[in-house]
PyMOL Python script that loads the backbone (N, CA, C, O; Angstrom):
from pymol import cmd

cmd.read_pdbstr("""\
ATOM      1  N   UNK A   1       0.847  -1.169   0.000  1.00  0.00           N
ATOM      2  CA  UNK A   1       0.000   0.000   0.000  1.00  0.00           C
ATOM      3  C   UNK A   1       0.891   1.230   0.000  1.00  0.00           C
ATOM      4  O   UNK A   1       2.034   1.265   0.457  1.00  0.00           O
ATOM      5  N   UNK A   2       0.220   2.258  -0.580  1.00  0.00           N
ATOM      6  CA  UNK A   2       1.620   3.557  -0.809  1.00  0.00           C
ATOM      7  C   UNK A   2       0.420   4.545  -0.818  1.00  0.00           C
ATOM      8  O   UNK A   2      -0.701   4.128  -1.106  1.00  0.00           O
ATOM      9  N   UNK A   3       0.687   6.117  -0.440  1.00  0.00           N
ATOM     10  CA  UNK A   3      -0.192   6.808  -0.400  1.00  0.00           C
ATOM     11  C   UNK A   3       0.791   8.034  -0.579  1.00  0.00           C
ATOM     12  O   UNK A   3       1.913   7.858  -0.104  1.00  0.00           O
ATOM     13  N   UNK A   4       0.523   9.355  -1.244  1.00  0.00           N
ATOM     14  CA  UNK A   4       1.007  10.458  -1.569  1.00  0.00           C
ATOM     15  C   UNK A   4       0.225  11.455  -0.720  1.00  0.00           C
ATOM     16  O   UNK A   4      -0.996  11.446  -0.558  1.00  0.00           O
ATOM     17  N   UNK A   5       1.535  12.743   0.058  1.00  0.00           N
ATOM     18  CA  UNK A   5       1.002  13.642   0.785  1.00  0.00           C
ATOM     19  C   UNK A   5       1.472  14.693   0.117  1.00  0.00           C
ATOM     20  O   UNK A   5       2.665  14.601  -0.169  1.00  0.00           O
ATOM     21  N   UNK A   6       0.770  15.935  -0.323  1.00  0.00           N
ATOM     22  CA  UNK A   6       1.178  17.052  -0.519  1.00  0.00           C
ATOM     23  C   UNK A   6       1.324  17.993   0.928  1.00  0.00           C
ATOM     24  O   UNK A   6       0.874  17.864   2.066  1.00  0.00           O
ATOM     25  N   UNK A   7       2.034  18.812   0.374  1.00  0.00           N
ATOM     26  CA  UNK A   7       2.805  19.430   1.314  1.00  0.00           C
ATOM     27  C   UNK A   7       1.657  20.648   1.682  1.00  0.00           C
ATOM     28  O   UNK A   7       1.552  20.577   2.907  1.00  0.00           O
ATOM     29  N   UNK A   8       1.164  21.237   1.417  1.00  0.00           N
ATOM     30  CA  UNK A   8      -0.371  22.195   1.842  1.00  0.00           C
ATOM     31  C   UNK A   8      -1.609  21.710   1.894  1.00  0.00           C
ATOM     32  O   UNK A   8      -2.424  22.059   1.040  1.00  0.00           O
ATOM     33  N   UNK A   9      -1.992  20.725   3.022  1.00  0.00           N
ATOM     34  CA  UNK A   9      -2.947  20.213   3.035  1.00  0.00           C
ATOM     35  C   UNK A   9      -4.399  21.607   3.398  1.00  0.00           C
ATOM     36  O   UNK A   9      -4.235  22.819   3.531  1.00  0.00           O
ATOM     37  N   UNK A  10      -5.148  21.149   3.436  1.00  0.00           N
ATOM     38  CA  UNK A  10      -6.364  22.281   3.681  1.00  0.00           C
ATOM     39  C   UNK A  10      -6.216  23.525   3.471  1.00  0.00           C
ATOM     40  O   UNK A  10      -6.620  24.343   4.297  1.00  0.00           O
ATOM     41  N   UNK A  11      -5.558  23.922   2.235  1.00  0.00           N
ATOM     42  CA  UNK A  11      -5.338  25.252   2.545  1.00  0.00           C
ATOM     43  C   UNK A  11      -6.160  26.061   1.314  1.00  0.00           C
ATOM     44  O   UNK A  11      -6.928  25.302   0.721  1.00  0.00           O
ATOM     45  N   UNK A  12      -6.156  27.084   0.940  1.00  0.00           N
ATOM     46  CA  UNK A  12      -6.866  27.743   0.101  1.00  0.00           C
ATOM     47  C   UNK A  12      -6.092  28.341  -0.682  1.00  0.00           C
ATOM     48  O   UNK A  12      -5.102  28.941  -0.263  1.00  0.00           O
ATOM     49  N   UNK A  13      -6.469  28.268  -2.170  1.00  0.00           N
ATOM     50  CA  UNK A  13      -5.437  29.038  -3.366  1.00  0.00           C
ATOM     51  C   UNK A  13      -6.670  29.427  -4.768  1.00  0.00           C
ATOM     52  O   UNK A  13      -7.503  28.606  -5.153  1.00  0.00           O
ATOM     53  N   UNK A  14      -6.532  30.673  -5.281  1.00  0.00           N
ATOM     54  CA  UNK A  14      -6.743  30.911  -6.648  1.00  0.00           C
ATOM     55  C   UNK A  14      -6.510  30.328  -7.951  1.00  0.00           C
ATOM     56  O   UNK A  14      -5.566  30.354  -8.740  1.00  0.00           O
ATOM     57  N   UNK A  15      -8.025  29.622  -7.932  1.00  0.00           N
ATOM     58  CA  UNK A  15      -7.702  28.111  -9.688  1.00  0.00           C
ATOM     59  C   UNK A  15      -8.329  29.634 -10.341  1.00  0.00           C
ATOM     60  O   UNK A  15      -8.938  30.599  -9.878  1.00  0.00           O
ATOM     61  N   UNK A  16      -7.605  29.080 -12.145  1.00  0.00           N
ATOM     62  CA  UNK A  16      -8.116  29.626 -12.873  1.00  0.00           C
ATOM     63  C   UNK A  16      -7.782  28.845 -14.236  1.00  0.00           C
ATOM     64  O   UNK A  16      -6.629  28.933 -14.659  1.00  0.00           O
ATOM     65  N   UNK A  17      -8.752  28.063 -14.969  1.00  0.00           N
ATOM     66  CA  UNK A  17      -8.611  27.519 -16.072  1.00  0.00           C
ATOM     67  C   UNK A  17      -9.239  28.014 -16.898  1.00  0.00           C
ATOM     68  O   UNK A  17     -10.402  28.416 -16.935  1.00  0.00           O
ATOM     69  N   UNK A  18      -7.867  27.972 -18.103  1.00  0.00           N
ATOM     70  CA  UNK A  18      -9.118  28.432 -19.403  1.00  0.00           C
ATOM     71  C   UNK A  18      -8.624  27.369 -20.180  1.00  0.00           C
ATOM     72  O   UNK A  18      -7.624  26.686 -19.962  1.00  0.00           O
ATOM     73  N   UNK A  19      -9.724  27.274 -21.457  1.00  0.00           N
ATOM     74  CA  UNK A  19      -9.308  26.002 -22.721  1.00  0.00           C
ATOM     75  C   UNK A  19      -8.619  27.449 -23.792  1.00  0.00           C
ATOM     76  O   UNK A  19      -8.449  28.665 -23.709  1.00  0.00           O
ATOM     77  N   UNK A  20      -8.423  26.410 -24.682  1.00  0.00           N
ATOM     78  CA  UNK A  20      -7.811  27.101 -25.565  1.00  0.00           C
ATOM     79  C   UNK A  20      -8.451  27.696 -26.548  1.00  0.00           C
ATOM     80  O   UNK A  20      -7.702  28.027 -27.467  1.00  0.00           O
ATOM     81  N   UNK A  21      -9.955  28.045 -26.743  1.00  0.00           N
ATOM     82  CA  UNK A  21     -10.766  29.085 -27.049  1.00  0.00           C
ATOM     83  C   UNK A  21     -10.841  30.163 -26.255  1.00  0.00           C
ATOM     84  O   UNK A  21     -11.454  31.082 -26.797  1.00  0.00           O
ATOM     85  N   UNK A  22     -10.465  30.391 -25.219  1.00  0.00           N
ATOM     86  CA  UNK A  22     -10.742  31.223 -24.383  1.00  0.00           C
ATOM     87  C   UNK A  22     -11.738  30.996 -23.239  1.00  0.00           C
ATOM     88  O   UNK A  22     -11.424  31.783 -22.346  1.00  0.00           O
ATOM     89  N   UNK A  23     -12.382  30.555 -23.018  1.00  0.00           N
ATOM     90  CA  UNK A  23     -13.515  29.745 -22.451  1.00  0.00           C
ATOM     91  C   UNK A  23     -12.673  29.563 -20.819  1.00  0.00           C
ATOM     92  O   UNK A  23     -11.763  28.768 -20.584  1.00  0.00           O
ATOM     93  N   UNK A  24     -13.268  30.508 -19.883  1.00  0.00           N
ATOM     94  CA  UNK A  24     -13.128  30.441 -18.754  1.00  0.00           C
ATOM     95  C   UNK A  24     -13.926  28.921 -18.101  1.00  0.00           C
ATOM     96  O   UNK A  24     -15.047  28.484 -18.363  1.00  0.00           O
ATOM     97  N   UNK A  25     -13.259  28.572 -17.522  1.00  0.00           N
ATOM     98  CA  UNK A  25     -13.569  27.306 -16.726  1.00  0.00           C
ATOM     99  C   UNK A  25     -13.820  27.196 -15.525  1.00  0.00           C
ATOM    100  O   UNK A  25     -14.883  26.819 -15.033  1.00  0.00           O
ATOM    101  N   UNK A  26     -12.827  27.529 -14.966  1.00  0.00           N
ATOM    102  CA  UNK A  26     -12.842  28.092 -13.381  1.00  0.00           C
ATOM    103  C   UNK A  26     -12.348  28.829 -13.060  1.00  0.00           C
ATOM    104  O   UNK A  26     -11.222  28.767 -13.554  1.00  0.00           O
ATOM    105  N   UNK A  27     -12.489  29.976 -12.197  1.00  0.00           N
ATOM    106  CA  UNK A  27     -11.848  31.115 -12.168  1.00  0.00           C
ATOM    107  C   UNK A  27     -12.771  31.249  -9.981  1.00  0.00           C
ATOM    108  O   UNK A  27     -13.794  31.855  -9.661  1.00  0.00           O
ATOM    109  N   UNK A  28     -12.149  30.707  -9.381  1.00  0.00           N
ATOM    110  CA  UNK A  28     -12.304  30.925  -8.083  1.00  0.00           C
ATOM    111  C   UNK A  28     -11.381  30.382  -6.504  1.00  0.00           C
ATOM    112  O   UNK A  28     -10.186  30.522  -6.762  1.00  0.00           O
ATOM    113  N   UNK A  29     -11.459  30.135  -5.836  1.00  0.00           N
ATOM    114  CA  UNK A  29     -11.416  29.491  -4.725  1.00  0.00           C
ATOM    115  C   UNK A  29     -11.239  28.247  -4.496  1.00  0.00           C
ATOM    116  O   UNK A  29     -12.356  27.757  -4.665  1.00  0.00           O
ATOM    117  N   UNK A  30     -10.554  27.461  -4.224  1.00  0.00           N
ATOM    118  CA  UNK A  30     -10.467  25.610  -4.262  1.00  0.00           C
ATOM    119  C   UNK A  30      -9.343  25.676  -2.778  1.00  0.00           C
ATOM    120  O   UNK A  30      -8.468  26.465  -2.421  1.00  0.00           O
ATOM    121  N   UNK A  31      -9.900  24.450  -2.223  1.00  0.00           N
ATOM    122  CA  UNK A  31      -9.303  24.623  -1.049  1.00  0.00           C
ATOM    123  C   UNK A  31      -8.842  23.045  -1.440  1.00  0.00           C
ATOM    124  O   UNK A  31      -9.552  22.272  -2.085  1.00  0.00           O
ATOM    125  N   UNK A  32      -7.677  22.776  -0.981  1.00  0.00           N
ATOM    126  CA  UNK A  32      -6.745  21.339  -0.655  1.00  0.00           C
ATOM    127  C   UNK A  32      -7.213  20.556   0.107  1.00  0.00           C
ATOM    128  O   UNK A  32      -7.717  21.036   1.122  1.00  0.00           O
ATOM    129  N   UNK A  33      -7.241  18.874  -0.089  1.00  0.00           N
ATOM    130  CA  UNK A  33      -8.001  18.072   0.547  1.00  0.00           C
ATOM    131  C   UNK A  33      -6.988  17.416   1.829  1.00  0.00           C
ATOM    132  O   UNK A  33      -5.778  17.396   1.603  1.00  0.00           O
ATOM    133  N   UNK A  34      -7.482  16.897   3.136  1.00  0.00           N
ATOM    134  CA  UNK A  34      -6.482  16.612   3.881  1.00  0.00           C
ATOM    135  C   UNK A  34      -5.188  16.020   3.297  1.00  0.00           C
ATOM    136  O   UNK A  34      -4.204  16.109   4.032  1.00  0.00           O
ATOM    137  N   UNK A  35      -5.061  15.570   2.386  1.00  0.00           N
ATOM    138  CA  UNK A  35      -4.125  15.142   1.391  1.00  0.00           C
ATOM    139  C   UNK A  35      -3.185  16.142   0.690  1.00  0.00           C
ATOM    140  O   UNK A  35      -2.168  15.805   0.084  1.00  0.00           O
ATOM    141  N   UNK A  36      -3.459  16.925   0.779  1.00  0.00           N
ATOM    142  CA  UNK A  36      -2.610  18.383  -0.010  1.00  0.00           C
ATOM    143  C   UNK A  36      -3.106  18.471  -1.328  1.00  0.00           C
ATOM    144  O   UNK A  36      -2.575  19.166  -2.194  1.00  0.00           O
ATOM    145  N   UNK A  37      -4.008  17.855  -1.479  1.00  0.00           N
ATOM    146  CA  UNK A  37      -4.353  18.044  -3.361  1.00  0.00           C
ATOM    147  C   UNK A  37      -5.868  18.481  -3.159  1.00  0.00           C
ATOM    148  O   UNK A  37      -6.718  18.477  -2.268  1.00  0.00           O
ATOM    149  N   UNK A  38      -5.702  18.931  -4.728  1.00  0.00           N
ATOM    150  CA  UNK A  38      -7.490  19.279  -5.116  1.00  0.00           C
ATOM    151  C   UNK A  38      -7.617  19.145  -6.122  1.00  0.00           C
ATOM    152  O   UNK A  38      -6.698  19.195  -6.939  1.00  0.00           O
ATOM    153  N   UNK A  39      -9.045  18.889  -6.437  1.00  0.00           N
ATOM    154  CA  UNK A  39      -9.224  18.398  -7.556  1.00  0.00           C
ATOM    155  C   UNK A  39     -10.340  19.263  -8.672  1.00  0.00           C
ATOM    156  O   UNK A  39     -11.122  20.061  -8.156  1.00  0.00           O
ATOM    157  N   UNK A  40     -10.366  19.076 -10.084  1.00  0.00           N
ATOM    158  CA  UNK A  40     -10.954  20.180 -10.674  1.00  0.00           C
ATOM    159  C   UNK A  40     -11.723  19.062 -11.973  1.00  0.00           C
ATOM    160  O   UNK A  40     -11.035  18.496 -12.823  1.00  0.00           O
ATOM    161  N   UNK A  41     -12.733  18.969 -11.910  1.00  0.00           N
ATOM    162  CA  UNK A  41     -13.935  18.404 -13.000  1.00  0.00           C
ATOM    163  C   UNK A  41     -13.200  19.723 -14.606  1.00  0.00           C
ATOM    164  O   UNK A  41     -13.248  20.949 -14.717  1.00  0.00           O
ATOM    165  N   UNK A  42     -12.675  18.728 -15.436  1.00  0.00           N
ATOM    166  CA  UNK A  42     -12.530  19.414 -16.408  1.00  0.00           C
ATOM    167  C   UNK A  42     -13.381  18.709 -17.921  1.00  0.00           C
ATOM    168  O   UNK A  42     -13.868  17.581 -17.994  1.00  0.00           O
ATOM    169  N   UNK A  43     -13.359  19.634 -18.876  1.00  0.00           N
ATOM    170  CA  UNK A  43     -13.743  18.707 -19.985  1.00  0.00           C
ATOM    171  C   UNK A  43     -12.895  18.096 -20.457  1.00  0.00           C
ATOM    172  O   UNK A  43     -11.708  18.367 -20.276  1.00  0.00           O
ATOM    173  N   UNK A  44     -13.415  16.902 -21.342  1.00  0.00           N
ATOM    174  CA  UNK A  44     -12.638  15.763 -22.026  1.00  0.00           C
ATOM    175  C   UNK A  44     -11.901  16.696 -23.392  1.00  0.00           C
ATOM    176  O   UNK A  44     -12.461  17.627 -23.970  1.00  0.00           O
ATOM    177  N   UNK A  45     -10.748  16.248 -23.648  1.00  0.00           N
ATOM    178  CA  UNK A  45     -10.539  16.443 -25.222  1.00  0.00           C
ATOM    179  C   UNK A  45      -9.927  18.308 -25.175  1.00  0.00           C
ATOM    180  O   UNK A  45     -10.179  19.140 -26.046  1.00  0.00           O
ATOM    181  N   UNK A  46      -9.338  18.479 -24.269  1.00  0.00           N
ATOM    182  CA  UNK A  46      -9.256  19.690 -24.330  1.00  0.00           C
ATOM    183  C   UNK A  46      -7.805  20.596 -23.888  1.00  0.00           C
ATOM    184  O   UNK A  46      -7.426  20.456 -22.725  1.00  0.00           O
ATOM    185  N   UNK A  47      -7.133  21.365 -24.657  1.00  0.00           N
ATOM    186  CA  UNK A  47      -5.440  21.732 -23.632  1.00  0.00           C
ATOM    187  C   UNK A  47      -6.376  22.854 -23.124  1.00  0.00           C
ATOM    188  O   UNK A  47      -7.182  23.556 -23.733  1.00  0.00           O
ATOM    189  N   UNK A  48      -6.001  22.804 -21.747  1.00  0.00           N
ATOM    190  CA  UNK A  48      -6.088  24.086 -21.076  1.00  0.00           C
ATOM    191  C   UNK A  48      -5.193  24.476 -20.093  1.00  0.00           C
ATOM    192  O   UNK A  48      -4.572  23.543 -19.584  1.00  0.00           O
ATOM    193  N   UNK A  49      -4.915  25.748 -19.620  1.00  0.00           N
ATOM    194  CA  UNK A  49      -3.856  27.119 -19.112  1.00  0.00           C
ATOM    195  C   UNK A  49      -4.719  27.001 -17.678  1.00  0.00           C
ATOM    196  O   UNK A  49      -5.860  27.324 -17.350  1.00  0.00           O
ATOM    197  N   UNK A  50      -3.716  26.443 -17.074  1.00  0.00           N
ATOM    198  CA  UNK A  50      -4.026  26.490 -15.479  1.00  0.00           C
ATOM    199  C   UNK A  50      -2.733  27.115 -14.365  1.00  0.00           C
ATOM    200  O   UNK A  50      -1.603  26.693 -14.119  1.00  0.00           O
ATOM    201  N   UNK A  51      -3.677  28.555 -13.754  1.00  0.00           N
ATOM    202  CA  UNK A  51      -2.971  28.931 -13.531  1.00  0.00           C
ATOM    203  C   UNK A  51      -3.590  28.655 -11.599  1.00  0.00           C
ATOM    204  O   UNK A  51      -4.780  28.763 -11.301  1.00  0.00           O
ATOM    205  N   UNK A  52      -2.566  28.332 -10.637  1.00  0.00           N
ATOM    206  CA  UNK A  52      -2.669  28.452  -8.989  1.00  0.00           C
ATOM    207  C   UNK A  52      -2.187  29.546  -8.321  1.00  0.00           C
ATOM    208  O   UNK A  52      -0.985  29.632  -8.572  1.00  0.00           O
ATOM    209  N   UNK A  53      -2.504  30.316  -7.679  1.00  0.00           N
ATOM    210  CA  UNK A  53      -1.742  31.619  -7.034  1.00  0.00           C
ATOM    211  C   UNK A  53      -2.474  31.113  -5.287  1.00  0.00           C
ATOM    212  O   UNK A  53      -3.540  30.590  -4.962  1.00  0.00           O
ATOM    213  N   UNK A  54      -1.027  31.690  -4.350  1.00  0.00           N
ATOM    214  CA  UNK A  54      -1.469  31.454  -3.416  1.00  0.00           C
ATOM    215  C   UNK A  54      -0.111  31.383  -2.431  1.00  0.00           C
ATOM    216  O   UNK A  54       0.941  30.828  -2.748  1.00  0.00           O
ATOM    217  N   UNK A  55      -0.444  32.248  -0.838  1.00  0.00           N
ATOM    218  CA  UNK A  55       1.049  32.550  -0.687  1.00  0.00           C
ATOM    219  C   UNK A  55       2.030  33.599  -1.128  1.00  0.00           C
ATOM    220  O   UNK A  55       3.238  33.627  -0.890  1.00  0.00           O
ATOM    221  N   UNK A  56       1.178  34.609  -1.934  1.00  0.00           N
ATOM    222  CA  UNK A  56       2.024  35.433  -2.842  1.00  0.00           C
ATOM    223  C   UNK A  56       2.804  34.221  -3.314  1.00  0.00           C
ATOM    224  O   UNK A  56       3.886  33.948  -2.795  1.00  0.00           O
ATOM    225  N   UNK A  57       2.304  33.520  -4.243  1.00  0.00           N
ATOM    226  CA  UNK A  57       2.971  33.058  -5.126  1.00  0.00           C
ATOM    227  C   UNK A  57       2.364  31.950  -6.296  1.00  0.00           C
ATOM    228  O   UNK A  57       1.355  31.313  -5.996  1.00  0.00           O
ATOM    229  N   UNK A  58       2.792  31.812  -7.185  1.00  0.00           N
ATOM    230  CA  UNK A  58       2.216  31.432  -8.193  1.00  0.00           C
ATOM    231  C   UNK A  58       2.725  30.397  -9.409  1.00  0.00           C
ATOM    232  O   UNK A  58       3.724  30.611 -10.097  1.00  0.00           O
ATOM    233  N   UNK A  59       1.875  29.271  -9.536  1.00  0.00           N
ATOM    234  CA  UNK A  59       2.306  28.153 -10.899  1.00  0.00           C
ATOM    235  C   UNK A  59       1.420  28.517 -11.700  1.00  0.00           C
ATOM    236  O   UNK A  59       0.501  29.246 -11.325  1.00  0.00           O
ATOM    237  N   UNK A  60       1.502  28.181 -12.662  1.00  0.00           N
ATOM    238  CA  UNK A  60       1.114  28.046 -13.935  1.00  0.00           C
ATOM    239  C   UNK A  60       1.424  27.194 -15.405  1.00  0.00           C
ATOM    240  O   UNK A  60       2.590  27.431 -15.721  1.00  0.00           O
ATOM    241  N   UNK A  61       0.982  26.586 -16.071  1.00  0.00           N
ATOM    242  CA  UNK A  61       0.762  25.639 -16.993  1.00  0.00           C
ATOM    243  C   UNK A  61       0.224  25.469 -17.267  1.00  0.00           C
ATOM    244  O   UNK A  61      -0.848  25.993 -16.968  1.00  0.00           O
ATOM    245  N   UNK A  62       0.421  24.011 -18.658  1.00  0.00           N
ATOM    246  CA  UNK A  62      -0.724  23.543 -19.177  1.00  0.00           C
ATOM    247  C   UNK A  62      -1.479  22.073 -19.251  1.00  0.00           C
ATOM    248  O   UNK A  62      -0.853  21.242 -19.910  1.00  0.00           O
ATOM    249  N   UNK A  63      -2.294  21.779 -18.875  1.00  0.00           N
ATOM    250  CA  UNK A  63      -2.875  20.214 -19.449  1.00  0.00           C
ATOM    251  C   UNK A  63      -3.640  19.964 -20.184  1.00  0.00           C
ATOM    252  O   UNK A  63      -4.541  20.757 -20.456  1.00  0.00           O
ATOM    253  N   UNK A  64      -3.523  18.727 -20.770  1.00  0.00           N
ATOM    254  CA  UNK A  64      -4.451  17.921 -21.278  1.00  0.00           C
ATOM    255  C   UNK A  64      -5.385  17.496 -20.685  1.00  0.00           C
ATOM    256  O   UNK A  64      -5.371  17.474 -19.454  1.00  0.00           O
ATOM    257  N   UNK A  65      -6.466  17.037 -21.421  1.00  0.00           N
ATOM    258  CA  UNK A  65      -7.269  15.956 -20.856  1.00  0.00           C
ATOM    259  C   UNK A  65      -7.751  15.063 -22.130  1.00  0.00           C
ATOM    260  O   UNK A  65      -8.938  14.739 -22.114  1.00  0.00           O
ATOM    261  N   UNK A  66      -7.015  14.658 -23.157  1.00  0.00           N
ATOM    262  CA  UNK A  66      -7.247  13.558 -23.745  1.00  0.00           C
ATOM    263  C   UNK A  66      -6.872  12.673 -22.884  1.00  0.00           C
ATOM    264  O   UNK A  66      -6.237  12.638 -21.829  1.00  0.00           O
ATOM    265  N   UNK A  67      -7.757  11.511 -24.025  1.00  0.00           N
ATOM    266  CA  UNK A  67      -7.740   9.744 -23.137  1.00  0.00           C
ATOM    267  C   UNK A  67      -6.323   9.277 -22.709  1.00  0.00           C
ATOM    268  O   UNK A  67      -6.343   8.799 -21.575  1.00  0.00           O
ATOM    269  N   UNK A  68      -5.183   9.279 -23.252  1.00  0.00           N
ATOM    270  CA  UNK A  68      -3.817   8.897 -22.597  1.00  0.00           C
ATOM    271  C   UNK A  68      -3.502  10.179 -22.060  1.00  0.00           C
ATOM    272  O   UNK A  68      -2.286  10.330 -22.175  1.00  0.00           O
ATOM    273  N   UNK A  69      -4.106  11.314 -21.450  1.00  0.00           N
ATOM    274  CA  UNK A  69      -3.438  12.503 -20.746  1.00  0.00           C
ATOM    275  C   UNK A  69      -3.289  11.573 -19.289  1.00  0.00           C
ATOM    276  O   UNK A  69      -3.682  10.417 -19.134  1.00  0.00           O
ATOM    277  N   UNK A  70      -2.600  12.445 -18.282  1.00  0.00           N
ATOM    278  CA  UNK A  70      -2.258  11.945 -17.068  1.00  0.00           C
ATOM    279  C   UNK A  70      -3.490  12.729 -16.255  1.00  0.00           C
ATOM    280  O   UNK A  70      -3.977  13.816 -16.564  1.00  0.00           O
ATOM    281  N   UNK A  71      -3.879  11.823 -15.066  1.00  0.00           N
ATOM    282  CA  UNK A  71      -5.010  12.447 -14.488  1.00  0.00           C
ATOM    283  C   UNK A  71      -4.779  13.112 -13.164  1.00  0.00           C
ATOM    284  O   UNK A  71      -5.653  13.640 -12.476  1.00  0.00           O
ATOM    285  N   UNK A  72      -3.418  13.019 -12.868  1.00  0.00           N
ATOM    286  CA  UNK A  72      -2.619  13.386 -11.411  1.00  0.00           C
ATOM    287  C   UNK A  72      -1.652  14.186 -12.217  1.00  0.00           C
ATOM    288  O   UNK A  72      -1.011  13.844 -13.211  1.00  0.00           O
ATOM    289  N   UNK A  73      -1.685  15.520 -11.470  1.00  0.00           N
ATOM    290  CA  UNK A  73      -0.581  16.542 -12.075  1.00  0.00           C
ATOM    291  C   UNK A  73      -0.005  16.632 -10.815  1.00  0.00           C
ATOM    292  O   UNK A  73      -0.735  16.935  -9.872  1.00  0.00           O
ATOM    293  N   UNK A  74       1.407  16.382 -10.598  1.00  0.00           N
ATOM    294  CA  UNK A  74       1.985  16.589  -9.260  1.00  0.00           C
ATOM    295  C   UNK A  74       3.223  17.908  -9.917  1.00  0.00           C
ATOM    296  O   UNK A  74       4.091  18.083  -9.062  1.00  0.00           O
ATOM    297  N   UNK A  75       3.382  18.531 -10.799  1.00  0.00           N
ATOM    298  CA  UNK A  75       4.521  19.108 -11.176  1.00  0.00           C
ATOM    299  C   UNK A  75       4.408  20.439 -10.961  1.00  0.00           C
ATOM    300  O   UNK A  75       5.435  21.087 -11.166  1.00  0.00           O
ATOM    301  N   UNK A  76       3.448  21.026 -10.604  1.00  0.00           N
ATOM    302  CA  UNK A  76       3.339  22.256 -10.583  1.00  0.00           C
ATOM    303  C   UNK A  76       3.808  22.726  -9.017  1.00  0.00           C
ATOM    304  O   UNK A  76       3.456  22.203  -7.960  1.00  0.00           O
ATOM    305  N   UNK A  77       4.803  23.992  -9.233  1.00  0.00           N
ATOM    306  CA  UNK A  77       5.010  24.226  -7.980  1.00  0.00           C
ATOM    307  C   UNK A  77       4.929  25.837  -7.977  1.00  0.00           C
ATOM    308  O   UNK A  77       5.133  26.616  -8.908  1.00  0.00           O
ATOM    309  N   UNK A  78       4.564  26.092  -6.628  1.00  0.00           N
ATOM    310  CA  UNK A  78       4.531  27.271  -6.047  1.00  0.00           C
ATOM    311  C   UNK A  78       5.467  28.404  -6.260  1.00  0.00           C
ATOM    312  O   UNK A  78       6.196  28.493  -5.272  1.00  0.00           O
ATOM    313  N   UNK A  79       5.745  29.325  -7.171  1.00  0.00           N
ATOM    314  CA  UNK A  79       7.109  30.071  -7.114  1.00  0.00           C
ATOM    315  C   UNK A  79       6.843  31.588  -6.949  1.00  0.00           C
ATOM    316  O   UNK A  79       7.786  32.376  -6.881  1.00  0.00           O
TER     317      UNK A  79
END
""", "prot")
cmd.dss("prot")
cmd.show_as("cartoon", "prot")
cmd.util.cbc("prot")
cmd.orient("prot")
């Protein structure tokens, strides 16, 4: 059995996704699960610009969500 902890559990940060039409997705508030992660309902088939701020500080990138995309993004870090 193996289990992954992020390092800011419960805490609160600024999501903001857009697709690549422009098409705001989420643009609010998401708080971290006792686990340090959170999670975001996106559409299928789509690159989108996800940006986290929080801490005065801020990641940003991009994902997929085609069928072989990865469904755990652990790479994004706080800078």
């Amino acid at each position: 059995m193996s289990s992954c902890q992020g390092e800011l559990a419960q805490k609160s940060f600024q999501v903001k996704a857009v697709d690549q039409s422009g098409k705001v997705l989420v643009d609010g508030t998401v708080s971290t699960l006792r686990n340090g992660f959170f999670e975001l309902w996106l559409p299928r088939n789509s690159i989108i610009d996800l940006t986290v701020q929080g801490f005065n500080r801020k990641a940003r990138g991009t994902i997929e969500t085609f069928i072989n995309s990865n469904t755990c993004i652990t790479t994004f870090q706080l800078q």
